[in-house]
C-alpha positions as CSV (number, residue, x, y, z in Angstrom):
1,X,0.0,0.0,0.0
2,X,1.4,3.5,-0.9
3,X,1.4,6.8,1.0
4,X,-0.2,8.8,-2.2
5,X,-3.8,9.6,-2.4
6,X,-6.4,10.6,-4.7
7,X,-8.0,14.2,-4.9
8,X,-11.2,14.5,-3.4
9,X,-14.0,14.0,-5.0
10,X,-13.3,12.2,-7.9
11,X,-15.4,8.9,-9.1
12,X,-14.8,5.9,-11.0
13,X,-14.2,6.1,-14.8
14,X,-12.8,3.3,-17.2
15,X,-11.1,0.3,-16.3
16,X,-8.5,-1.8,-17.9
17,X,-9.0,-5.3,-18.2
18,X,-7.5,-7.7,-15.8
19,X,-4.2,-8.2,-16.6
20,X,-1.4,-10.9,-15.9
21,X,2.5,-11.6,-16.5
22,X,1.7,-13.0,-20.0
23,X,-1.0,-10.9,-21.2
24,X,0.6,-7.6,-19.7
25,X,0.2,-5.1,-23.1
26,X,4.3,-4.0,-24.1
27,X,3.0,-0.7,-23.9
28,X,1.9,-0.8,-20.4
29,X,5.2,-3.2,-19.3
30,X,7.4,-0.1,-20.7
31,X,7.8,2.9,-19.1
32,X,4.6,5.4,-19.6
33,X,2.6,8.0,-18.2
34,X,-1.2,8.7,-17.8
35,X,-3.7,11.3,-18.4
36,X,-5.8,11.0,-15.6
37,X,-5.7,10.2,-12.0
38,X,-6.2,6.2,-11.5
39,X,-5.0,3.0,-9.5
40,X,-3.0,-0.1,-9.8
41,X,-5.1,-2.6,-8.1
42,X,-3.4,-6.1,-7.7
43,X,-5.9,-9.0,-6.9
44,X,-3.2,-11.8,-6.9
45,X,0.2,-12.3,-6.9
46,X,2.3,-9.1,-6.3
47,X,3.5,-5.6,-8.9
48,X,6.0,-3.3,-8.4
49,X,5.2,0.2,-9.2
50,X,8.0,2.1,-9.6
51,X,7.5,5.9,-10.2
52,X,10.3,7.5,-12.6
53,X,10.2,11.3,-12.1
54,X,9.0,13.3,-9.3
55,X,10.5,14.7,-6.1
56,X,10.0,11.7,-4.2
57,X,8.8,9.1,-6.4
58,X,7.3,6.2,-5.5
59,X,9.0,2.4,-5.6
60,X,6.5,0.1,-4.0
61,X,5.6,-3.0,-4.3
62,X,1.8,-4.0,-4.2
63,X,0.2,-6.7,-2.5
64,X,-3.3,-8.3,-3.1
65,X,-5.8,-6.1,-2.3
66,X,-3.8,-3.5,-2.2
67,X,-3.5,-0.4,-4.6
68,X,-1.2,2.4,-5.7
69,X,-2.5,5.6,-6.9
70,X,-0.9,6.4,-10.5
71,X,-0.6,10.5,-10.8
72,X,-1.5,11.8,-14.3
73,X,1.4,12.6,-16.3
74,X,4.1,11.2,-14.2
75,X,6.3,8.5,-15.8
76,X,6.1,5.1,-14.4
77,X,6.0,1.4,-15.1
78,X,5.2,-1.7,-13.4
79,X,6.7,-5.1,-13.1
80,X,3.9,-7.9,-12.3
81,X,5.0,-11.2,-10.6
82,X,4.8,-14.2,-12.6
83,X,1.4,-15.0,-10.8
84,X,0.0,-11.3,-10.5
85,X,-3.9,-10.2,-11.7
86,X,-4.3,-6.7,-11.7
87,X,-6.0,-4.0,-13.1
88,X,-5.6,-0.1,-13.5
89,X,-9.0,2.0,-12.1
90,X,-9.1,5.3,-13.9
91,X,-10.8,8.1,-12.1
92,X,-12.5,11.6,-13.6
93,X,-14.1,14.4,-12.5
94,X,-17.8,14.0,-11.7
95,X,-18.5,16.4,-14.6
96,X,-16.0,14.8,-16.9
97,X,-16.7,12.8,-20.3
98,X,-17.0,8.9,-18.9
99,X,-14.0,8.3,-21.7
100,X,-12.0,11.7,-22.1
101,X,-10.4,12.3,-25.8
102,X,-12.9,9.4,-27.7
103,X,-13.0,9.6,-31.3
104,X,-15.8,11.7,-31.6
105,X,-14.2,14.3,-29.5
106,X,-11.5,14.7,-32.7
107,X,-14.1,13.6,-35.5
108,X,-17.3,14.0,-35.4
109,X,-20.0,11.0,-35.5
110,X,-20.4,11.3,-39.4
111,X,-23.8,10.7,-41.6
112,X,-21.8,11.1,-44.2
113,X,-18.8,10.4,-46.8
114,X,-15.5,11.8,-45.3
115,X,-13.5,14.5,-46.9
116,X,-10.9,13.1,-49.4
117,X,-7.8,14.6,-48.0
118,X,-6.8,15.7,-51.5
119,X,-2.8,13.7,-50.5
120,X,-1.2,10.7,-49.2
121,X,-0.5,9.2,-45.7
122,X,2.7,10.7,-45.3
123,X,3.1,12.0,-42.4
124,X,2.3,11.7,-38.7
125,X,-0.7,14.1,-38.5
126,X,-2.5,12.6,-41.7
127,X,-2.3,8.7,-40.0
128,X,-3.5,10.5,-37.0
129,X,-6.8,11.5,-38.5
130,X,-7.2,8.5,-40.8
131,X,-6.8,5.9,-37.4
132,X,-9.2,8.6,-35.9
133,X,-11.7,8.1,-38.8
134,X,-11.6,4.7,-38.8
135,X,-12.2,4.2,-35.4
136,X,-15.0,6.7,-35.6
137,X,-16.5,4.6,-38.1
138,X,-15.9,0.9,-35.9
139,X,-17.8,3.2,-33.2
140,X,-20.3,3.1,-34.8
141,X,-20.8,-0.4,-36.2
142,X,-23.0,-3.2,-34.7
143,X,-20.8,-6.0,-35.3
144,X,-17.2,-4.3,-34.0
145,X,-18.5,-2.0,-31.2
146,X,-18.6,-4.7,-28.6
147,X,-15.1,-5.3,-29.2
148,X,-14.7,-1.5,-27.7
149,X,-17.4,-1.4,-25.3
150,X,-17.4,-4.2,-22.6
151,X,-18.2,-2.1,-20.1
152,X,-18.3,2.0,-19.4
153,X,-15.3,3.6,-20.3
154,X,-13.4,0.1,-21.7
155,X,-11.5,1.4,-23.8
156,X,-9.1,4.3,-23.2
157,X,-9.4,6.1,-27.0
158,X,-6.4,8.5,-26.3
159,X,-4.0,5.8,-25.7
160,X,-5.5,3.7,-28.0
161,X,-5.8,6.0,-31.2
162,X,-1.6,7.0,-30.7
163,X,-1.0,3.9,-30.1
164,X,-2.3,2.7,-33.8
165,X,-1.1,5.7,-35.2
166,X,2.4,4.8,-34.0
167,X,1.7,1.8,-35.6
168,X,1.1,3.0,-39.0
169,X,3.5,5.6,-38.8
170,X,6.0,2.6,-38.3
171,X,4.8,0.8,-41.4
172,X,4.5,3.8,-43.6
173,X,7.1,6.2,-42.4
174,X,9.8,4.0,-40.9
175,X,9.3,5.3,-37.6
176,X,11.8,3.5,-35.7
177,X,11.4,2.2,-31.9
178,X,7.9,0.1,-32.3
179,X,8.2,-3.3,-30.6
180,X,4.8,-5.1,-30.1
181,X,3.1,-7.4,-31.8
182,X,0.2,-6.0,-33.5
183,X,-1.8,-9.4,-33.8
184,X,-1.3,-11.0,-30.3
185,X,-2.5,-7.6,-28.6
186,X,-5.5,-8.7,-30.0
187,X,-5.9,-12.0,-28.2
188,X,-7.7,-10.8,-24.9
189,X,-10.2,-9.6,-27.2
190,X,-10.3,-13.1,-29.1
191,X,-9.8,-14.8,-25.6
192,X,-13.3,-13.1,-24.7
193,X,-15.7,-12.9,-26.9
194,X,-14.3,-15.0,-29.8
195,X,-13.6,-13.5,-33.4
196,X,-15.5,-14.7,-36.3
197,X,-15.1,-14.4,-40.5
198,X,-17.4,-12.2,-40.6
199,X,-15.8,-9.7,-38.2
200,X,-12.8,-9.8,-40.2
201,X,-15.0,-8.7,-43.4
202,X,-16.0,-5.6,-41.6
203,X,-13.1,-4.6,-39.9
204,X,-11.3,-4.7,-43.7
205,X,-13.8,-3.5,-45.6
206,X,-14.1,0.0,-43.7
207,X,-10.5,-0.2,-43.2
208,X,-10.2,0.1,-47.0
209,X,-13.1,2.6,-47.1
210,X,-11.3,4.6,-44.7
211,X,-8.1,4.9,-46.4
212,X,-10.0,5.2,-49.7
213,X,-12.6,7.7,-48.8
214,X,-9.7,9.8,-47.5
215,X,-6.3,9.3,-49.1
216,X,-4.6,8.0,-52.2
217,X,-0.7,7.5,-53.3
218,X,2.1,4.7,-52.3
219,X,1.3,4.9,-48.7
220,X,-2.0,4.3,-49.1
221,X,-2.2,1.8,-51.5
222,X,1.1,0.0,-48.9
223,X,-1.4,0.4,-45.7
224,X,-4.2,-1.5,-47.5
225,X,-1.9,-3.9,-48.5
226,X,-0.6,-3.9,-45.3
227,X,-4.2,-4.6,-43.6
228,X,-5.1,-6.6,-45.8
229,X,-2.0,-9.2,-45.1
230,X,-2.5,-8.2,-41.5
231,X,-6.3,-9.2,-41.4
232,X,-5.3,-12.7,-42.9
233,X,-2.3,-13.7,-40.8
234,X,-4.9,-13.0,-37.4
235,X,-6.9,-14.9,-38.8
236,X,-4.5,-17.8,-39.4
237,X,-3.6,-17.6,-35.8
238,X,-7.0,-17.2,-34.1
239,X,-9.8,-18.8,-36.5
240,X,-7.5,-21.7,-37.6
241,X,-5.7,-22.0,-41.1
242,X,-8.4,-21.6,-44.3
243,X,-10.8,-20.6,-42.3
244,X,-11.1,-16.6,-43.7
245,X,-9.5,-15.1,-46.7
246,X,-9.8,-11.8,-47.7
247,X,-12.1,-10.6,-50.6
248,X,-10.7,-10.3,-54.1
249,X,-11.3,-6.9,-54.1
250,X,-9.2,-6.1,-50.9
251,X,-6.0,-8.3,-52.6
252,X,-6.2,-7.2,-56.2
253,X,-6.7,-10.8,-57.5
254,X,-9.2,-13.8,-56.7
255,X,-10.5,-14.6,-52.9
Protein backbone atom coordinates (compact mmCIF):
# COMPACT_ATOMS: atom_id res chain seq x y z
CA UNK A 1 0.00 0.00 0.00
CA UNK A 2 1.37 3.47 -0.89
CA UNK A 3 1.38 6.79 1.02
CA UNK A 4 -0.23 8.82 -2.20
CA UNK A 5 -3.84 9.59 -2.36
CA UNK A 6 -6.36 10.62 -4.66
CA UNK A 7 -8.01 14.15 -4.93
CA UNK A 8 -11.21 14.54 -3.37
CA UNK A 9 -13.95 14.02 -4.97
CA UNK A 10 -13.30 12.17 -7.91
CA UNK A 11 -15.43 8.87 -9.08
CA UNK A 12 -14.76 5.90 -10.99
CA UNK A 13 -14.24 6.12 -14.83
CA UNK A 14 -12.81 3.26 -17.25
CA UNK A 15 -11.10 0.35 -16.27
CA UNK A 16 -8.48 -1.84 -17.93
CA UNK A 17 -9.01 -5.32 -18.23
CA UNK A 18 -7.50 -7.72 -15.77
CA UNK A 19 -4.16 -8.24 -16.57
CA UNK A 20 -1.40 -10.91 -15.87
CA UNK A 21 2.55 -11.56 -16.47
CA UNK A 22 1.66 -12.95 -20.03
CA UNK A 23 -0.98 -10.92 -21.18
CA UNK A 24 0.55 -7.60 -19.67
CA UNK A 25 0.20 -5.13 -23.15
CA UNK A 26 4.27 -3.99 -24.06
CA UNK A 27 3.03 -0.73 -23.94
CA UNK A 28 1.92 -0.79 -20.36
CA UNK A 29 5.16 -3.19 -19.35
CA UNK A 30 7.43 -0.05 -20.70
CA UNK A 31 7.75 2.90 -19.14
CA UNK A 32 4.58 5.43 -19.64
CA UNK A 33 2.55 8.02 -18.16
CA UNK A 34 -1.17 8.65 -17.76
CA UNK A 35 -3.69 11.30 -18.38
CA UNK A 36 -5.82 11.03 -15.58
CA UNK A 37 -5.66 10.19 -11.99
CA UNK A 38 -6.25 6.16 -11.49
CA UNK A 39 -4.98 3.01 -9.47
CA UNK A 40 -3.04 -0.07 -9.83
CA UNK A 41 -5.13 -2.61 -8.15
CA UNK A 42 -3.41 -6.11 -7.71
CA UNK A 43 -5.91 -8.98 -6.95
CA UNK A 44 -3.16 -11.84 -6.90
CA UNK A 45 0.22 -12.26 -6.89
CA UNK A 46 2.26 -9.12 -6.28
CA UNK A 47 3.50 -5.62 -8.90
CA UNK A 48 6.04 -3.33 -8.37
CA UNK A 49 5.17 0.23 -9.20
CA UNK A 50 8.01 2.09 -9.65
CA UNK A 51 7.53 5.89 -10.17
CA UNK A 52 10.29 7.55 -12.63
CA UNK A 53 10.25 11.27 -12.07
CA UNK A 54 8.98 13.29 -9.30
CA UNK A 55 10.51 14.66 -6.14
CA UNK A 56 10.03 11.71 -4.25
CA UNK A 57 8.77 9.12 -6.42
CA UNK A 58 7.30 6.22 -5.47
CA UNK A 59 8.98 2.44 -5.64
CA UNK A 60 6.54 0.12 -4.03
CA UNK A 61 5.59 -3.04 -4.25
CA UNK A 62 1.80 -3.97 -4.25
CA UNK A 63 0.21 -6.70 -2.45
CA UNK A 64 -3.31 -8.33 -3.06
CA UNK A 65 -5.81 -6.12 -2.25
CA UNK A 66 -3.83 -3.50 -2.21
CA UNK A 67 -3.52 -0.40 -4.55
CA UNK A 68 -1.24 2.38 -5.66
CA UNK A 69 -2.52 5.56 -6.87
CA UNK A 70 -0.91 6.44 -10.51
CA UNK A 71 -0.60 10.50 -10.81
CA UNK A 72 -1.47 11.82 -14.33
CA UNK A 73 1.36 12.61 -16.26
CA UNK A 74 4.15 11.25 -14.23
CA UNK A 75 6.28 8.54 -15.81
CA UNK A 76 6.10 5.08 -14.36
CA UNK A 77 6.05 1.39 -15.07
CA UNK A 78 5.16 -1.73 -13.37
CA UNK A 79 6.67 -5.14 -13.13
CA UNK A 80 3.91 -7.89 -12.26
CA UNK A 81 5.01 -11.16 -10.56
CA UNK A 82 4.81 -14.16 -12.55
CA UNK A 83 1.41 -15.03 -10.83
CA UNK A 84 0.00 -11.28 -10.54
CA UNK A 85 -3.93 -10.17 -11.73
CA UNK A 86 -4.33 -6.66 -11.71
CA UNK A 87 -6.04 -4.03 -13.12
CA UNK A 88 -5.61 -0.06 -13.49
CA UNK A 89 -9.01 2.03 -12.10
CA UNK A 90 -9.09 5.35 -13.90
CA UNK A 91 -10.81 8.12 -12.11
CA UNK A 92 -12.53 11.57 -13.59
CA UNK A 93 -14.12 14.36 -12.47
CA UNK A 94 -17.76 14.05 -11.71
CA UNK A 95 -18.49 16.40 -14.60
CA UNK A 96 -16.02 14.84 -16.95
CA UNK A 97 -16.69 12.84 -20.25
CA UNK A 98 -17.02 8.94 -18.85
CA UNK A 99 -14.02 8.30 -21.73
CA UNK A 100 -11.99 11.69 -22.10
CA UNK A 101 -10.43 12.28 -25.79
CA UNK A 102 -12.87 9.41 -27.74
CA UNK A 103 -12.99 9.56 -31.29
CA UNK A 104 -15.76 11.67 -31.60
CA UNK A 105 -14.19 14.30 -29.54
CA UNK A 106 -11.46 14.68 -32.71
CA UNK A 107 -14.10 13.62 -35.52
CA UNK A 108 -17.31 13.99 -35.42
CA UNK A 109 -19.95 11.00 -35.51
CA UNK A 110 -20.37 11.25 -39.39
CA UNK A 111 -23.80 10.68 -41.62
CA UNK A 112 -21.82 11.09 -44.18
CA UNK A 113 -18.77 10.43 -46.81
CA UNK A 114 -15.52 11.82 -45.30
CA UNK A 115 -13.47 14.53 -46.93
CA UNK A 116 -10.92 13.13 -49.42
CA UNK A 117 -7.81 14.65 -48.03
CA UNK A 118 -6.76 15.69 -51.50
CA UNK A 119 -2.79 13.68 -50.49
CA UNK A 120 -1.24 10.67 -49.22
CA UNK A 121 -0.49 9.21 -45.70
CA UNK A 122 2.67 10.73 -45.29
CA UNK A 123 3.08 11.96 -42.45
CA UNK A 124 2.26 11.65 -38.73
CA UNK A 125 -0.68 14.11 -38.51
CA UNK A 126 -2.45 12.63 -41.74
CA UNK A 127 -2.25 8.72 -39.97
CA UNK A 128 -3.55 10.54 -36.97
CA UNK A 129 -6.80 11.50 -38.52
CA UNK A 130 -7.16 8.49 -40.81
CA UNK A 131 -6.79 5.93 -37.37
CA UNK A 132 -9.15 8.61 -35.94
CA UNK A 133 -11.67 8.09 -38.78
CA UNK A 134 -11.63 4.67 -38.81
CA UNK A 135 -12.16 4.22 -35.40
CA UNK A 136 -14.96 6.69 -35.61
CA UNK A 137 -16.48 4.64 -38.08
CA UNK A 138 -15.95 0.88 -35.90
CA UNK A 139 -17.76 3.15 -33.22
CA UNK A 140 -20.33 3.14 -34.79
CA UNK A 141 -20.79 -0.45 -36.24
CA UNK A 142 -23.00 -3.19 -34.67
CA UNK A 143 -20.83 -5.99 -35.34
CA UNK A 144 -17.23 -4.32 -34.00
CA UNK A 145 -18.49 -2.01 -31.17
CA UNK A 146 -18.60 -4.72 -28.57
CA UNK A 147 -15.14 -5.28 -29.20
CA UNK A 148 -14.66 -1.54 -27.69
CA UNK A 149 -17.40 -1.43 -25.29
CA UNK A 150 -17.35 -4.22 -22.55
CA UNK A 151 -18.22 -2.07 -20.10
CA UNK A 152 -18.28 2.03 -19.44
CA UNK A 153 -15.26 3.58 -20.32
CA UNK A 154 -13.38 0.15 -21.67
CA UNK A 155 -11.50 1.40 -23.79
CA UNK A 156 -9.14 4.30 -23.19
CA UNK A 157 -9.36 6.12 -26.97
CA UNK A 158 -6.40 8.55 -26.34
CA UNK A 159 -4.01 5.79 -25.74
CA UNK A 160 -5.53 3.71 -27.98
CA UNK A 161 -5.78 6.03 -31.22
CA UNK A 162 -1.64 7.02 -30.73
CA UNK A 163 -0.96 3.86 -30.09
CA UNK A 164 -2.34 2.75 -33.78
CA UNK A 165 -1.12 5.74 -35.19
CA UNK A 166 2.37 4.80 -33.98
CA UNK A 167 1.70 1.79 -35.60
CA UNK A 168 1.05 2.98 -38.98
CA UNK A 169 3.49 5.58 -38.78
CA UNK A 170 6.04 2.57 -38.33
CA UNK A 171 4.84 0.80 -41.36
CA UNK A 172 4.52 3.77 -43.61
CA UNK A 173 7.07 6.16 -42.42
CA UNK A 174 9.76 3.99 -40.85
CA UNK A 175 9.33 5.29 -37.65
CA UNK A 176 11.83 3.55 -35.66
CA UNK A 177 11.42 2.19 -31.89
CA UNK A 178 7.88 0.11 -32.28
CA UNK A 179 8.16 -3.28 -30.64
CA UNK A 180 4.79 -5.07 -30.09
CA UNK A 181 3.10 -7.38 -31.77
CA UNK A 182 0.20 -6.04 -33.54
CA UNK A 183 -1.77 -9.38 -33.76
CA UNK A 184 -1.26 -10.97 -30.29
CA UNK A 185 -2.50 -7.60 -28.63
CA UNK A 186 -5.47 -8.70 -29.96
CA UNK A 187 -5.86 -12.04 -28.16
CA UNK A 188 -7.66 -10.77 -24.91
CA UNK A 189 -10.20 -9.64 -27.21
CA UNK A 190 -10.26 -13.09 -29.10
CA UNK A 191 -9.85 -14.79 -25.56
CA UNK A 192 -13.29 -13.07 -24.67
CA UNK A 193 -15.69 -12.90 -26.86
CA UNK A 194 -14.27 -15.02 -29.77
CA UNK A 195 -13.61 -13.51 -33.36
CA UNK A 196 -15.47 -14.67 -36.32
CA UNK A 197 -15.12 -14.39 -40.45
CA UNK A 198 -17.42 -12.18 -40.65
CA UNK A 199 -15.82 -9.72 -38.18
CA UNK A 200 -12.79 -9.82 -40.15
CA UNK A 201 -15.04 -8.66 -43.38
CA UNK A 202 -16.02 -5.58 -41.57
CA UNK A 203 -13.13 -4.59 -39.85
CA UNK A 204 -11.32 -4.68 -43.69
CA UNK A 205 -13.82 -3.48 -45.57
CA UNK A 206 -14.06 -0.03 -43.70
CA UNK A 207 -10.53 -0.21 -43.16
CA UNK A 208 -10.17 0.08 -46.95
CA UNK A 209 -13.10 2.57 -47.06
CA UNK A 210 -11.30 4.63 -44.66
CA UNK A 211 -8.08 4.95 -46.39
CA UNK A 212 -10.02 5.23 -49.68
CA UNK A 213 -12.55 7.73 -48.85
CA UNK A 214 -9.68 9.83 -47.50
CA UNK A 215 -6.34 9.28 -49.12
CA UNK A 216 -4.56 7.99 -52.20
CA UNK A 217 -0.74 7.51 -53.33
CA UNK A 218 2.08 4.72 -52.33
CA UNK A 219 1.25 4.94 -48.65
CA UNK A 220 -1.99 4.29 -49.08
CA UNK A 221 -2.17 1.75 -51.48
CA UNK A 222 1.07 0.00 -48.92
CA UNK A 223 -1.38 0.40 -45.68
CA UNK A 224 -4.20 -1.49 -47.50
CA UNK A 225 -1.89 -3.94 -48.48
CA UNK A 226 -0.65 -3.95 -45.29
CA UNK A 227 -4.19 -4.55 -43.57
CA UNK A 228 -5.08 -6.61 -45.77
CA UNK A 229 -2.03 -9.22 -45.10
CA UNK A 230 -2.49 -8.21 -41.48
CA UNK A 231 -6.33 -9.20 -41.42
CA UNK A 232 -5.32 -12.68 -42.88
CA UNK A 233 -2.33 -13.65 -40.78
CA UNK A 234 -4.88 -13.04 -37.39
CA UNK A 235 -6.92 -14.93 -38.84
CA UNK A 236 -4.48 -17.75 -39.37
CA UNK A 237 -3.62 -17.59 -35.76
CA UNK A 238 -7.04 -17.24 -34.10
CA UNK A 239 -9.79 -18.79 -36.53
CA UNK A 240 -7.50 -21.70 -37.56
CA UNK A 241 -5.74 -22.03 -41.15
CA UNK A 242 -8.43 -21.64 -44.26
CA UNK A 243 -10.84 -20.58 -42.31
CA UNK A 244 -11.13 -16.61 -43.72
CA UNK A 245 -9.48 -15.06 -46.71
CA UNK A 246 -9.83 -11.79 -47.75
CA UNK A 247 -12.14 -10.59 -50.64
CA UNK A 248 -10.72 -10.25 -54.09
CA UNK A 249 -11.33 -6.86 -54.09
CA UNK A 250 -9.20 -6.11 -50.93
CA UNK A 251 -6.01 -8.34 -52.61
CA UNK A 252 -6.24 -7.22 -56.22
CA UNK A 253 -6.72 -10.82 -57.53
CA UNK A 254 -9.18 -13.76 -56.75
CA UNK A 255 -10.48 -14.59 -52.90
Amino acid sequence: MTDAALPPDLVEARRTPRFDHSTLPAPLAASHRTTVWAELRVEIGSVRYTELEGEAPQDVRVEPGESAVIAPGVEHQVEPSTDAVFYIQFFREPDAPLVPGGPEAVAPRRSGPWEHRGRDLDDVDEIFEMVTRQYVDVGQDDLLKPYFDFGPGFIDWQAHIRAVTDYWSHVLLYAPDYDVDAIEQHRPLHDREPFTPELFDRWLQIFHDTVDGGWSGPNAARAKKRATGMAWAMAQRFLGKGVWRPAASHTGGAS
